[in-house]
N, C-alpha and C positions, 0 to 999 in steps of 0.2 A: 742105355743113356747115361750118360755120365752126370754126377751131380752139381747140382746147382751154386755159382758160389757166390756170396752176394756181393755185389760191388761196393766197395767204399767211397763216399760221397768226393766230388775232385774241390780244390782249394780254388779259389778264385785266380784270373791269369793278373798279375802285377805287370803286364802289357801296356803301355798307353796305345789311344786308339790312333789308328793311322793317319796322316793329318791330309787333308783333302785338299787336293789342286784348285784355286777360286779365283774367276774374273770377273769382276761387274762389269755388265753392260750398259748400266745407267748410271748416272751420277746420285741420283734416289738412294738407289744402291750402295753405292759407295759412304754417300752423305751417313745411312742406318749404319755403317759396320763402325761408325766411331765410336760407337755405344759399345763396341764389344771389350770382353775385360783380355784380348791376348793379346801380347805387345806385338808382335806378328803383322797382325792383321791392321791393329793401327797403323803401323809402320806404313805398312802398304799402301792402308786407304788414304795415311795423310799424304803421303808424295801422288798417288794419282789425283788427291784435290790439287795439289798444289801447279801438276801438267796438266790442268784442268784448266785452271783459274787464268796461268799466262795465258793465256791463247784470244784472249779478249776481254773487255766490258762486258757482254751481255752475259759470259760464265760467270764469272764473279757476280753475278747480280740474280744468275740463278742458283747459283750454291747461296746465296743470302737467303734467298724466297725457298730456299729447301732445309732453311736450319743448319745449315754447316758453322753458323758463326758461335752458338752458343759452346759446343760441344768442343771445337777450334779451342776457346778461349780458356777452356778447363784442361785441357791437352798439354797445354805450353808450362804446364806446373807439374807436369806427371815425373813419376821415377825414372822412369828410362828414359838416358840421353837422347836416342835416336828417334822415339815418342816425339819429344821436345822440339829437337831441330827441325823434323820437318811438319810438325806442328806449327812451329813460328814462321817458316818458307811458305805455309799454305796461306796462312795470317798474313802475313804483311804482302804478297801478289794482291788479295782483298782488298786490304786496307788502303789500296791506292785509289778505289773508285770512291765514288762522291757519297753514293746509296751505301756502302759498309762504311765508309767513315760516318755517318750519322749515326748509323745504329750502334755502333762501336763505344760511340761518345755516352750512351746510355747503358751499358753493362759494366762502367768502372770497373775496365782491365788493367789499366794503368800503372796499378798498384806492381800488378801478378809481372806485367812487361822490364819496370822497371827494376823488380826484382834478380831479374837476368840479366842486368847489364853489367854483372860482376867480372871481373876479370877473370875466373875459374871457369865460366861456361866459355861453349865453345863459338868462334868466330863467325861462325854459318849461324849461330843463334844472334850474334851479337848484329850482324847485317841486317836479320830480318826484322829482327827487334826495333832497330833503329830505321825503319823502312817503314815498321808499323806506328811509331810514334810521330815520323817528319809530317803525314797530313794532320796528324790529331793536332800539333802541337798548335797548328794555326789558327787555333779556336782559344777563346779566353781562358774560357771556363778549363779545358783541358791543361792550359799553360799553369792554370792557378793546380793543378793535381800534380802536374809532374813535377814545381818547385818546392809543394809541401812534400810529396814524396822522396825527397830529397835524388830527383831525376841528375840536377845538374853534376853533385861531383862527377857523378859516373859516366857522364857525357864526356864532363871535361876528359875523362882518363882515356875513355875511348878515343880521344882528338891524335894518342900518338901511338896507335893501331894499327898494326902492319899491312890491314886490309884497306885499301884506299875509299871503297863503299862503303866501311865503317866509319870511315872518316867522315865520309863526302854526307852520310847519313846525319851523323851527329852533327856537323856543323850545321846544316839545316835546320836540324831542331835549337841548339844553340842560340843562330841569329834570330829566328824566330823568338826564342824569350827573350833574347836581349830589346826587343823593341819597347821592351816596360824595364822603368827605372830599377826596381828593387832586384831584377837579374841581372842587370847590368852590373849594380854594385855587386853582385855576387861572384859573377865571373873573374872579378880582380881579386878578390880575396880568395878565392879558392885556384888563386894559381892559374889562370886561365890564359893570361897574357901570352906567357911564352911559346907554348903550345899552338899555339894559331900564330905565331911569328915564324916557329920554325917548319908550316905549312907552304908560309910565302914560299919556299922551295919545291913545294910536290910539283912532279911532272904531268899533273891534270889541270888544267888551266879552269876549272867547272871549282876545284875544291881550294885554287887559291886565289878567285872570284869571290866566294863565300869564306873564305876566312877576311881578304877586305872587308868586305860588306862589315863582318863583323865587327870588324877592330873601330870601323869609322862611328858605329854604336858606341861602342866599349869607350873608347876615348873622346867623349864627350863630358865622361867626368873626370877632374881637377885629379885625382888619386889615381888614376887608372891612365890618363898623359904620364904621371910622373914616372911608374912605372912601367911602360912604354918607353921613353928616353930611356933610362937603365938598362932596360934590354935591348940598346941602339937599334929601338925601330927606325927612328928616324933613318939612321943609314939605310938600312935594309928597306926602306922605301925608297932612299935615290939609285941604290945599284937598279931596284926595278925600273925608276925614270932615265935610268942612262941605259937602259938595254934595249936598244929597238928594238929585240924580240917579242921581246913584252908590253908591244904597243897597247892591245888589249887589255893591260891591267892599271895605265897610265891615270886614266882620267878616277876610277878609284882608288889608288894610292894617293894622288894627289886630294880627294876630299878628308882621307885619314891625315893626313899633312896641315890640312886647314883646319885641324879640330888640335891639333895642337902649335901650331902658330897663333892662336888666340888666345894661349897662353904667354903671358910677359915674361914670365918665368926659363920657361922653353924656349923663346925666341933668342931670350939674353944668352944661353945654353948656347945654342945652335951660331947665334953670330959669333960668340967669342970662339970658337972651332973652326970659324970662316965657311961654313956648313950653309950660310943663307945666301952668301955669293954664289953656290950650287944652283941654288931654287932661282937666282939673276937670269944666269946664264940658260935657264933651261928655257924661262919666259923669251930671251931674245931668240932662239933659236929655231929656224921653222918647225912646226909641228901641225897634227890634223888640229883643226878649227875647234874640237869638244875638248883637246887635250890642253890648248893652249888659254880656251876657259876657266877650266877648271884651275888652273897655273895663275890665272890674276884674282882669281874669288880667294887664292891663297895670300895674296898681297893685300887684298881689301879687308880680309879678318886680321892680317896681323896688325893692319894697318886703324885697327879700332880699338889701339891704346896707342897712348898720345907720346909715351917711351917709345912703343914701337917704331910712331912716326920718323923720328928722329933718327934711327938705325937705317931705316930706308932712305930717307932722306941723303941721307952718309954713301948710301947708296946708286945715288943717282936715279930712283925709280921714276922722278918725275918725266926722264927724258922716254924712258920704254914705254911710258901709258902714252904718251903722247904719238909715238910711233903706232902703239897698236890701237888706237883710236882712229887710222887709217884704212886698217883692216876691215877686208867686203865684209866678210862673214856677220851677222846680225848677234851674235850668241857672243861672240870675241867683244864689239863694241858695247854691247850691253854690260857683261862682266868689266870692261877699263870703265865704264861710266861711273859703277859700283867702287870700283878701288879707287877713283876719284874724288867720287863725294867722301869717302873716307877718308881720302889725305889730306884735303881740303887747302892744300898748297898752291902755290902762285902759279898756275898754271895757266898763263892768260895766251900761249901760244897755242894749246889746245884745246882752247877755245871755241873755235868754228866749228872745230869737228864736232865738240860736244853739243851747238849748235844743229845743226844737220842730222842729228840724233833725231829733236824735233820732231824732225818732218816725217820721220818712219811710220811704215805701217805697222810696225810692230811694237804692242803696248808695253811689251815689257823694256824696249827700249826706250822710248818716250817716257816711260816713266823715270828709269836709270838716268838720264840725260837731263831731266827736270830736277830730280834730286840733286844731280853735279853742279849744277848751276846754283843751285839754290845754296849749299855748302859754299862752294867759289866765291858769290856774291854777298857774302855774309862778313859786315863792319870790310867790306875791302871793296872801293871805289874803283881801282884799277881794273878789277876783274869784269865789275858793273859794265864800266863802260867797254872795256872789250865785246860781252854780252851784244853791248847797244850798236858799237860797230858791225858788229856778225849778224845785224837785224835779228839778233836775238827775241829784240821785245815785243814784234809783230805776232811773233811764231806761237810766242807762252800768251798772250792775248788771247787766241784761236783757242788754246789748251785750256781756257778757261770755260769750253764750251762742254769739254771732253768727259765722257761718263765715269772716267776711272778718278774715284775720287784723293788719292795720293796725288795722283798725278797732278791734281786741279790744285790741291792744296800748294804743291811742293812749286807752280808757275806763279802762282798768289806771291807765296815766301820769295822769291825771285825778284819780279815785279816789286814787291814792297821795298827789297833791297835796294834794287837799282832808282824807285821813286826818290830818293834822297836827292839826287841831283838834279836840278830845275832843267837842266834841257831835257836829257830826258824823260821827265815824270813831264813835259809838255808832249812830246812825240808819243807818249803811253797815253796820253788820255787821247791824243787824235784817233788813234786805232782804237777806238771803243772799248777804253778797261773798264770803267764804268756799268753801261750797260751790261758788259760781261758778269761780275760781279755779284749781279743782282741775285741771278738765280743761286751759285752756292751760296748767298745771305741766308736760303731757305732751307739748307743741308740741317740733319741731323749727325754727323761727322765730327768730333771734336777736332781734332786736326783741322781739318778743313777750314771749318770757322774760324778758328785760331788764325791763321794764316790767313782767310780771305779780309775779316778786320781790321788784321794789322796792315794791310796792304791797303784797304780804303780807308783807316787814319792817315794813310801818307799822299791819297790822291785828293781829299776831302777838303784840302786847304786850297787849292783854287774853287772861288765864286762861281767858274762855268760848269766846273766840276760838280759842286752839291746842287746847280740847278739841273745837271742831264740827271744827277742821282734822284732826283724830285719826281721827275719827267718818266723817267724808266719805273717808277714805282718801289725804288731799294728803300725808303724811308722808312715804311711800314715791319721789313724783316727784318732789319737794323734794330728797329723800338721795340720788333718782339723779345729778341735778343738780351734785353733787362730781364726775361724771366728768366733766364740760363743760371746757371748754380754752380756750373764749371767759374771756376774763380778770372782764368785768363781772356776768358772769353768773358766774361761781365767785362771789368777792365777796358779791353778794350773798346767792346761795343762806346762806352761812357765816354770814350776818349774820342773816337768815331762822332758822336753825337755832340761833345763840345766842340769839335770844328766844324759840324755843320748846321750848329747854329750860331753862325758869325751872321748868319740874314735870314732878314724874319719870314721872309715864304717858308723856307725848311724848315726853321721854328716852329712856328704856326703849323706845319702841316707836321710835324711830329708830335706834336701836344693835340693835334689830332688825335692820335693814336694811341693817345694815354701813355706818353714819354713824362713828361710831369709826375704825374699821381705813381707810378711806378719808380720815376726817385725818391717819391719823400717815403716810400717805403722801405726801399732799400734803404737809404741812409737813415733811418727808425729801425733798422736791425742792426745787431749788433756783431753777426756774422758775414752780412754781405756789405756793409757800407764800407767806403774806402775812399781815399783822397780822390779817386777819378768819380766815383760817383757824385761826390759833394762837387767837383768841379762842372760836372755834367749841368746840374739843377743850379747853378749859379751864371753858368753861360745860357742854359734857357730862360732864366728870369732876367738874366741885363739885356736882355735883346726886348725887354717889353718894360720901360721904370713902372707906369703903372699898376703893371701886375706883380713886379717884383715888391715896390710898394704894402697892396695890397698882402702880399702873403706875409710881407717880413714887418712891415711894420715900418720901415726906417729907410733910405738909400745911403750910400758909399759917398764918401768924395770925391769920389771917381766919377760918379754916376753923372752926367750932364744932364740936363733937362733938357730937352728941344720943345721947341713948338709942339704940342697935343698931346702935355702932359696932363693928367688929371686923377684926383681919386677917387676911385670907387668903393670905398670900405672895403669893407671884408665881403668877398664875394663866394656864395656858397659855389656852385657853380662854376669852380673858378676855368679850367680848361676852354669851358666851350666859351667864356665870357673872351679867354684870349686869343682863339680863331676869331670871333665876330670881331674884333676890334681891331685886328693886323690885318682881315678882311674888309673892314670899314675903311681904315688907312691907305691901304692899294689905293680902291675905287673914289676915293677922295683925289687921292696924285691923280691920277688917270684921268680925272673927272668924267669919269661915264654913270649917266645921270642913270640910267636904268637899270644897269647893276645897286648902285646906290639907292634903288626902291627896295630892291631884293633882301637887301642887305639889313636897312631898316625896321623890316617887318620882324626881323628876330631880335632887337634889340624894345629892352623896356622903357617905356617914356620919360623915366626921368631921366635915365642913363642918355638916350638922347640929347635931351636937353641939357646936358651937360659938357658930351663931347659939341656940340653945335655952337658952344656958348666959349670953343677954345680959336 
């Protein structure tokens, strides 16, 4: 046998071990391998979540319910770029459904996302990235993370991104912050302008949709127009109004156009270029019915400085509202009513039509149409009676019933306009303005009352007048009216009240109401007393000398005596001593003996014996 020889111990193999073929058959599955530390396997897992996730809602909401979100979220920061990218591709297919945007909003990823919108990561990162932020961004709380994290520059850079999803992505989240002021200013100073101008160009009509959208945010501020013009948007908005290819983007370029036509500034800009003559001719020209909207809401803002008017004017605009004031369409008339009451021009030939507005069943019209009127007929007689021709004043009568209270207000203001002229304010009161009246007396609507008061100051001067007003019950809402704090509306009320007491029933039944005792308070203040009010309590006390008498102590030389003057002293009681007494008076004329029992029995026996003995 040969000898034995002893082996030497063998050195370890520096082999790595074989790497093993692997598929998941569950998403479970797949969800646990995120956890693993080989870049390999991540790779893997995170692209099979990701052709996971498209395939539906209910994936994506069970990769949620299986924890794929947290480990997702940690993934998108890792060292290795392909880690990364399809870590962010599996995130943002997710981040589209309603159940992962919630829970999303709660793990302040925000940060981690926004950290990759660097220009050095790569494109397929920068998509999903901006995929993952466009639901988030639509939430407050989120909007307020991505502009403290300083989301926007890098949005903005992304805006001229070779990738059009990157684009289309970012602009999403963009308009979305821009709907709060302090991104809006931010957008202009971080250069943002140009960028979404030179979008108007993409050949995706979805991403130069939402660069409108945006600019018409954006140019809402005075600095952010100015630098707009500079970057001849304004052109670059008429090549899109003169491209009938680009009928689709008409009616919002044009709302971007009305945010700066509202500027006096820009307009003067635009007309010395002969640039506004453009915007003439597009309004004459047929167009769809939303487009050619949108075209006079741009004449009615420029048309709300009083410079402006005057350009237009130069312009001829008065003759094109009037033409399109013929037009079926309800949206076209509505908008010429708007640019109407804006010009506030002599437009007495489009008249009827504005009339005929009226009658629509469309509130929004009715309302634009009573506004025109009310502008029109304001210090201009001409217009008035035109109005009165076109049976205008039957129609705003009606409208005084109507629930929309602009509208009620703006037939009021109308009506009060045209009341100036005695025939008319006779054919207004035939058609029951009065009665009408009564109920907005009881509005709490500033406006409203404002205009309904001033409108029954000017009918309250006929006698027939403040007796239907007596009749209908408006005395009582009228007198409440003294308690109002708004200043115009006191005012008038008082002025209201001194013409309807030129006769003592209305007297009499407003000092009912404690019309009296609520002037000598107001004029005892030193904030609400005013020449109408002192006039108010001076027209209720001459319509009674005795009572005026009694309060003041002294009469005027004005003051006449008649028959069944008498003094009463000083009467505590003084209101209800002035009902019983202009009640006493009636039924005396009248001489109906059994009222005169009635009447008696609330009077004290000397005070009797006193009037008896006149």
């Amino acid at each position: 046998m040969g000898k034995k020889v002893k082996k030497e111990n063998e050195t370890p193999s520096k082999e790595t071990f074989e790497a093993l073929p692997f598929e998941g058959k569950t998403p479970a599955t797949v969800v646990l391998l995120l956890s693993s530390p080989e870049e390999d396997i991540l790779i893997k897992a995170c692209e099979a979540l990701h052709i996971f996730a498209e395939k539906g809602d209910e994936n994506k909401v069970s990769l949620l319910e299986l924890g794929a979100l947290e480990p997702l979220c940690q993934l998108i920061t890792h060292n290795n770029k392909l880690v990364r990218r399809n870590a962010f591709m599996a995130l943002g297919i997710m981040a589209i459904n309603g159940d992962v945007k919630k829970a999303l909003k709660k793990m302040n990823v925000i940060p981690s996302i926004i950290h990759k919108l660097s220009l050095e990561e790569d494109t397929v990162v920068h998509e999903y990235a901006t995929l993952c932020l466009a639901p988030l961004s639509l939430d407050f709380v989120c909007k307020v993370q991505i502009f403290d994290n300083k989301g926007l520059p890098s949005l903005i850079q992304l805006l001229s991104s070779p990738d059009p999803d990157v684009q289309k992505n970012s602009l999403e989240i963009i308009f979305n912050l821009v709907q709060d002021y302090q991104c809006r200013l931010a957008v202009h100073e971080l250069g943002g302008i140009p960028p979404l101008l030179e979008l108007l160009k993409s050949d995706f009509p979805v991403i130069q949709h939402l660069a409108l959208e945006t600019l018409q945010n954006v140019t809402t501020d005075k600095d952010s127009r100015s630098t707009f013009m500079e970057d001849q948007g304004f052109d670059k908005l008429m090549d899109i109004l003169n491209n009938t290819d680009c009928g689709d983007l008409h009616a919002e370029a044009l709302r971007v156009l009305a945010n700066c036509l509202s500027d006096s500034e820009c307009v003067q800009l635009i007309h010395k270029d002969g640039r506004l003559t453009r915007l003439m001719d597009f309004l004459v020209n047929p167009n769809m019915p939303e487009i050619q909207s949108s075209a006079v809401k741009c004449i009615a803002g420029v048309a709300q400085i009083s410079e402006n008017r005057i350009l237009l004017h130069e312009l001829n605009v008065e003759k094109v509202l009037v033409e399109l004031l013929s037009e079926a369409d309800t949206g076209v008339k509505t908008s010429t009513c708007q640019a109407v009451a804006a010009m506030s021009f002599h437009l007495a030939s489009g008249i009827p039509a504005v009339v005929q507005g009226l009658s629509s069943e469309n509130l929004k019209l009715r309302e634009a149409a009573t506004q025109a009127l009310s502008n029109l007929t304001h210090s201009n007689h001409l217009n008035a009676f035109a109005v009165y021709e076109a049976g205008g004043h039957q129609i705003l009568v009606q409208q005084l019933y109507g629930s929309c209270s602009r509208t009620v207000a703006n037939a009021a203001a109308t009506l009060g306009h045209m009341a100036g002229q005695e025939d008319i304010r006779c054919s207004i009161l035939s058609h029951g303005a009065i009665q009408a009246l009564v109920e907005p007396l009881k509005s709490t609507d500033t406006q409203l009352l404002i205009h309904t008061t001033q409108c029954l100051a000017v009918l309250a001067c006929d006698t027939e007048a403040r007796a239907e007003l007596q009749s209908a019950g408006g005395l009582q809402p009228l007198v409440n009216l003294l308690r109002s704090n708004h200043k115009e509306i006191l005012q008038n009320a008082c002025l209201a009240i001194t013409l309807c007491a030129s006769d003592v029933p209305t007297t009499a039944e407003m000092c009912k109401f404690g019309a009296l005792e609520m002037l000598q308070e107001i004029n005892q203040s030193v904030n609400r007393s005013s020449s109408f009010s002192k006039m108010a309590m001076i027209s209720l006390i001459n319509c009674n000398l005795p009572v005026k008498y009694s309060l003041t102590g002294h009469l005027a030389s004005t003051d006449i005596i008649s028959d069944g003057f008498y003094d009463a002293g000083k009467v505590s009681a003084l209101l209800q001593f002035m009902c019983y007494r202009s009640q006493f008076k009636e039924c005396r004329l009248n001489l109906n003996k059994q009222v005169l029992k009635l009447q008696i029995s609330f009077w004290n026996l000397n005070l009797l014996f006193k009037v008896s003995a006149m």
